[in-house]
MIKOL-723144 format. One record per residue: x negated, y, z negated of N, C-alpha, C, O in turn; residue number from 1; chain; residue in three letters. Coordinates in steps of 0.1 Angstrom, whole numbers. Layout:
// MIKOL-723144
+-------+-------+-------+-------+-------+-------+-------+-------+-------+-------+-------+-------+------+-------+------+
:   n.x :   n.y :   n.z :  ca.x :  ca.y :  ca.z :   c.x :   c.y :   c.z :   o.x :   o.y :   o.z : resi : chain : resn :
+-------+-------+-------+-------+-------+-------+-------+-------+-------+-------+-------+-------+------+-------+------+
:     X :     Y :     Z :     X :     Y :     Z :     X :     Y :     Z :     X :     Y :     Z :  NUM :     A :  ALA :
...
+-------+-------+-------+-------+-------+-------+-------+-------+-------+-------+-------+-------+------+-------+------+
***
This chain:
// MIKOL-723144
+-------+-------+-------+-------+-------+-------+-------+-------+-------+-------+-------+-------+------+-------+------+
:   n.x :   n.y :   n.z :  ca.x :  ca.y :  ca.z :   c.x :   c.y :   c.z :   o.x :   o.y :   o.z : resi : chain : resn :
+-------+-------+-------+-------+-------+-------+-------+-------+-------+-------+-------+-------+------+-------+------+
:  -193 :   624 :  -823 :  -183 :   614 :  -819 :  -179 :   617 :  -805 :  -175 :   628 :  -800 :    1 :     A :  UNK :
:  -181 :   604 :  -796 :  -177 :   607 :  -782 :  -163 :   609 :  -778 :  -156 :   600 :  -783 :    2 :     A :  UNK :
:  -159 :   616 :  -772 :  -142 :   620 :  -768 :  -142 :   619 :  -752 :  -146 :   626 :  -743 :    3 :     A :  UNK :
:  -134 :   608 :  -752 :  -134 :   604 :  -736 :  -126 :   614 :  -728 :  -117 :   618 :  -735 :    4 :     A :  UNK :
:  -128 :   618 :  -718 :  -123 :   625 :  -707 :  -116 :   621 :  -697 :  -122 :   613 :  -689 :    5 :     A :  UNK :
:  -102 :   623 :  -694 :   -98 :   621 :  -686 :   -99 :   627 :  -669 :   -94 :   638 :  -667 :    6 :     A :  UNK :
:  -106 :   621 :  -659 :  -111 :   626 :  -652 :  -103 :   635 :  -640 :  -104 :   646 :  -636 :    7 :     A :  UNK :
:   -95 :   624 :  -638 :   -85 :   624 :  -630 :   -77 :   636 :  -629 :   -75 :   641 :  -617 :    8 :     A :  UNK :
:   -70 :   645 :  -643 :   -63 :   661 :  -638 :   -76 :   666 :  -635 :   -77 :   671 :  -625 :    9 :     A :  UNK :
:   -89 :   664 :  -645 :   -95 :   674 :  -640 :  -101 :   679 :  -626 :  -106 :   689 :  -622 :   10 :     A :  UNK :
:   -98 :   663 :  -618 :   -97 :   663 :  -603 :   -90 :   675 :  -598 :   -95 :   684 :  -593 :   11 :     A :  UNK :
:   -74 :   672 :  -601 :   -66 :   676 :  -594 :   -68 :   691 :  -595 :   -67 :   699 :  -585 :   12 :     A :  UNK :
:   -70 :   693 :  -609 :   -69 :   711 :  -612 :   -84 :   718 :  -603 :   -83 :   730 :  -600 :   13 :     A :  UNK :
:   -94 :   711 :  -600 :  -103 :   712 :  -596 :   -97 :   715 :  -577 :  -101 :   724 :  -570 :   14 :     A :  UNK :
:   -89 :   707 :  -573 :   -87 :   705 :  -561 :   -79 :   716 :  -559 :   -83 :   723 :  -549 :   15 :     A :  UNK :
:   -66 :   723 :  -565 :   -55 :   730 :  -571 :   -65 :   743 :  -570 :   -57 :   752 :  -566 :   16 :     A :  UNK :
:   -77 :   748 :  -570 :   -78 :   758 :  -578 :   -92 :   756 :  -567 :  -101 :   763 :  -570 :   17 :     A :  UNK :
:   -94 :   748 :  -555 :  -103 :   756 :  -546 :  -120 :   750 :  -551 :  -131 :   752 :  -546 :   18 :     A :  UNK :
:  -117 :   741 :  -564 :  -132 :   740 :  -567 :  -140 :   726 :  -570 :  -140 :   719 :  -560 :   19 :     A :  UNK :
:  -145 :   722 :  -581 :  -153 :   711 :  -578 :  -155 :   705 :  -592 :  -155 :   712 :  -602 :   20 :     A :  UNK :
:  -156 :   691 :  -593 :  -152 :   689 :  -607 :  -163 :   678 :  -608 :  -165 :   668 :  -601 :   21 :     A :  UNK :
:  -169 :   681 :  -620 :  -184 :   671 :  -619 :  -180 :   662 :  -635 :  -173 :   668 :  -643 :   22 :     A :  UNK :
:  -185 :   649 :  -638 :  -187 :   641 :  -644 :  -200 :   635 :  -645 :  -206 :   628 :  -637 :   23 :     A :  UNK :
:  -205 :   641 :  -660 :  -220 :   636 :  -663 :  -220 :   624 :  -676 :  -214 :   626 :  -687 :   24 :     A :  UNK :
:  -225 :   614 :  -673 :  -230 :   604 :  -684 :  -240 :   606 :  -691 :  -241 :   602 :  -702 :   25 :     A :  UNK :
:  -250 :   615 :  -683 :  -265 :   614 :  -690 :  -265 :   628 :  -688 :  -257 :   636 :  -683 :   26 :     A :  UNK :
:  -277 :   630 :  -696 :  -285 :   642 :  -695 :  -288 :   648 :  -682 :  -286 :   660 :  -679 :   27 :     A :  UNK :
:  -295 :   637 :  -673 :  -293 :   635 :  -659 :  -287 :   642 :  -649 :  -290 :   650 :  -640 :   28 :     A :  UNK :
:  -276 :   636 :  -653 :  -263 :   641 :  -648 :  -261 :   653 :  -649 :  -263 :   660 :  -639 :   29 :     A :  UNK :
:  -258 :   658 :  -660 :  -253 :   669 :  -665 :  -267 :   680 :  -658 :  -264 :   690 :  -653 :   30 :     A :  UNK :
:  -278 :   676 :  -658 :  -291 :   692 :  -656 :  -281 :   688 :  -641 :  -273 :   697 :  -638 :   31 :     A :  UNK :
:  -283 :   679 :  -634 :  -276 :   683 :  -616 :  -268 :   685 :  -612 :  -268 :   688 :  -600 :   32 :     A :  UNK :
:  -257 :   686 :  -620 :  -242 :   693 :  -622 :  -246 :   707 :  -624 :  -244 :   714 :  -614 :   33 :     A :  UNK :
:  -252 :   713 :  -633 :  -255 :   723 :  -632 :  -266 :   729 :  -625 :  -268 :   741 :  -625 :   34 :     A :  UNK :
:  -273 :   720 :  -618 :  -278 :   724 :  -607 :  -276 :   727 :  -593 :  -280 :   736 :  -586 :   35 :     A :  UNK :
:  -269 :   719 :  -593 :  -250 :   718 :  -583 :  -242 :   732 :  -583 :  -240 :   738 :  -572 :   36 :     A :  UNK :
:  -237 :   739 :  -595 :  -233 :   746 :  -600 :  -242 :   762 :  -595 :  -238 :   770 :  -586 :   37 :     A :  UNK :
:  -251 :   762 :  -600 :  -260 :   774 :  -598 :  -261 :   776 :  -585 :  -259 :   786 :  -580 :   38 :     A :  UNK :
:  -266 :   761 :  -576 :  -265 :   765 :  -561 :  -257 :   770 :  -553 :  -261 :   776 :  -543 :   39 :     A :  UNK :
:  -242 :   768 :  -556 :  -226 :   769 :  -553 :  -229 :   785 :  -558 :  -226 :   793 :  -549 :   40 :     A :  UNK :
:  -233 :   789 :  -569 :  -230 :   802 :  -578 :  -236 :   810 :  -571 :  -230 :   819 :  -566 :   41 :     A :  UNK :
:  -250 :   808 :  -568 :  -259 :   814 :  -565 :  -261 :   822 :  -547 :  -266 :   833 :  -545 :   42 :     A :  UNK :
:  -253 :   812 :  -538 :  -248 :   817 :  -527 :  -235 :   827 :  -523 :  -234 :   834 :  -513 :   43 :     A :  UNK :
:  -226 :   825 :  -536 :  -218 :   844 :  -534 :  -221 :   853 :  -543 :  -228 :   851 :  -553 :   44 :     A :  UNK :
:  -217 :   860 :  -540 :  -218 :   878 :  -550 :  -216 :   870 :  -564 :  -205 :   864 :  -567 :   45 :     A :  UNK :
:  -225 :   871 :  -570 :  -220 :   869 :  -583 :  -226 :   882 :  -594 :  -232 :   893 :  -590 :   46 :     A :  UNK :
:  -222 :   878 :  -613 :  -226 :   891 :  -614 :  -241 :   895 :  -613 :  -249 :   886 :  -610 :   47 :     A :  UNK :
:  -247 :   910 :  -615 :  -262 :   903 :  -610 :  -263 :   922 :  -624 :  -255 :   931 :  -625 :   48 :     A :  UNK :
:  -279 :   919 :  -631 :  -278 :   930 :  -637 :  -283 :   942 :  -631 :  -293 :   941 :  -624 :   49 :     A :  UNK :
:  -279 :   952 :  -633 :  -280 :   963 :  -621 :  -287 :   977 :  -633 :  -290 :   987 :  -628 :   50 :     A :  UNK :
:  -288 :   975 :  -646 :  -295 :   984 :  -658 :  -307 :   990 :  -650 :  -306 :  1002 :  -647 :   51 :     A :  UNK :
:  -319 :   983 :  -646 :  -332 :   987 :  -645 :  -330 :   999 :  -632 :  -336 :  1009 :  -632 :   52 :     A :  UNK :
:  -319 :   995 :  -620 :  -320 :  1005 :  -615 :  -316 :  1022 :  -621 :  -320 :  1033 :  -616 :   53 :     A :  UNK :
:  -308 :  1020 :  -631 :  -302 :  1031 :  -636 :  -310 :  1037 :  -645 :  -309 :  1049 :  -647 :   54 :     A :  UNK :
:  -321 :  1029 :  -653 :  -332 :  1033 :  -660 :  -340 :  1038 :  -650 :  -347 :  1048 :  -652 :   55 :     A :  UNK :
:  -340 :  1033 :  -641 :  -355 :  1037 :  -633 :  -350 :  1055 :  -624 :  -357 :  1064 :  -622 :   56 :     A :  UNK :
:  -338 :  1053 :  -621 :  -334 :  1067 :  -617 :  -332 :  1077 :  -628 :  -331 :  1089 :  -625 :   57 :     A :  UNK :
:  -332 :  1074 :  -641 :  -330 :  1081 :  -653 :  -345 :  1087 :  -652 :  -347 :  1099 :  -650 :   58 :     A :  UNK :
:  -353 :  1078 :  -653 :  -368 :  1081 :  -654 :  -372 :  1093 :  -642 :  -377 :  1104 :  -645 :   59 :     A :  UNK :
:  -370 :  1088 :  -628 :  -372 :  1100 :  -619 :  -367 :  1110 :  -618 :  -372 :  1119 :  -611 :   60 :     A :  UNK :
:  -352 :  1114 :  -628 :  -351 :  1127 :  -625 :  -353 :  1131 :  -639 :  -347 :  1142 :  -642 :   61 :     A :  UNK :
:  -358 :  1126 :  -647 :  -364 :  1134 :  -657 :  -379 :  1137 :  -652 :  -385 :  1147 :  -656 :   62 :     A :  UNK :
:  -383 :  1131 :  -647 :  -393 :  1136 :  -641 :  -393 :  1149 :  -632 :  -401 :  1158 :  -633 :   63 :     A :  UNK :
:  -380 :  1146 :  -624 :  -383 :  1161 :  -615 :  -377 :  1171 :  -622 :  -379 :  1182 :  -618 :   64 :     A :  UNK :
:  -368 :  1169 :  -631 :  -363 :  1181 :  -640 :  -378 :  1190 :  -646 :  -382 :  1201 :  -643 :   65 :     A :  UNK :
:  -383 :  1178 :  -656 :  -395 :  1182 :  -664 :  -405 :  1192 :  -652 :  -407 :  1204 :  -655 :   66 :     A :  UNK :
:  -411 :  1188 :  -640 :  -416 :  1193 :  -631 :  -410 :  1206 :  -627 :  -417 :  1215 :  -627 :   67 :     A :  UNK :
:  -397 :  1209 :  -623 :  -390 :  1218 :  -616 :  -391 :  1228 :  -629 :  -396 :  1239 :  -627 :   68 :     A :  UNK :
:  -387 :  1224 :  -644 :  -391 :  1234 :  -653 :  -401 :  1241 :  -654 :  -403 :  1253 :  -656 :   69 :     A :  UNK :
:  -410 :  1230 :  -650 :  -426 :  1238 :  -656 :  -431 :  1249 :  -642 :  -439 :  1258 :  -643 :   70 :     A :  UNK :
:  -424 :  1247 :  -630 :  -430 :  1256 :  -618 :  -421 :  1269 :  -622 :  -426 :  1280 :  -622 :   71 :     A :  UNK :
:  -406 :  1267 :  -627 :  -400 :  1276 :  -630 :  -402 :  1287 :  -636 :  -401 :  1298 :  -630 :   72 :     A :  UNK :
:  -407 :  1283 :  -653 :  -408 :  1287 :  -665 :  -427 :  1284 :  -667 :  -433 :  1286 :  -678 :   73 :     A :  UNK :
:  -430 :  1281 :  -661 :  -449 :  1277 :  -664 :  -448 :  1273 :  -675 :  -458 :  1274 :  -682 :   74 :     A :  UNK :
:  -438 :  1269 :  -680 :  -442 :  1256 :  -696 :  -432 :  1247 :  -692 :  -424 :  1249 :  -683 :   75 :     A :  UNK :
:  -433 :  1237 :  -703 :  -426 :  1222 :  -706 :  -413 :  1230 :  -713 :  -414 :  1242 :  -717 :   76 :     A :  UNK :
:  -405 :  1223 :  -712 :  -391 :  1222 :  -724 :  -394 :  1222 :  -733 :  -385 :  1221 :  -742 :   77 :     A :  UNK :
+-------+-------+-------+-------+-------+-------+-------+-------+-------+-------+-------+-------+------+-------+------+
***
């Protein structure tokens, strides 16, 4: 069931609040709204995931731990 939108606050709160207030009829619309969106998003600091660096430094110093043991102790852990 379609539920009409009133466009108009969402102007104002859009204007009020520094940002941008899109109206889609179609499918159309709406992928370029959010295409719109992502481009706007995509130009400041947004969040970004930062895991693989912390995996990948987990990985190198177990590496040089495991290495520093074995010159130590001439075996593995």
């Amino acid at each position: 069931m379609p539920v009409p939108v009133a466009p108009e606050p969402l102007a104002d709160l859009a204007s009020a609040t520094g940002g941008d207030a899109y109206e889609a009829g179609s499918l159309d619309e709406l992928s370029g709204a959010y295409r719109d969106i992502r481009r706007v998003a995509g130009s400041e600091d947004g969040e970004r995931d930062v895991s693989a660096w912390f995996v990948g430094a987990g990985i190198v110093l177990l590496a040089v731990a495991g290495s520093l043991s074995l010159l130590w102790s001439q075996r593995l852990p």
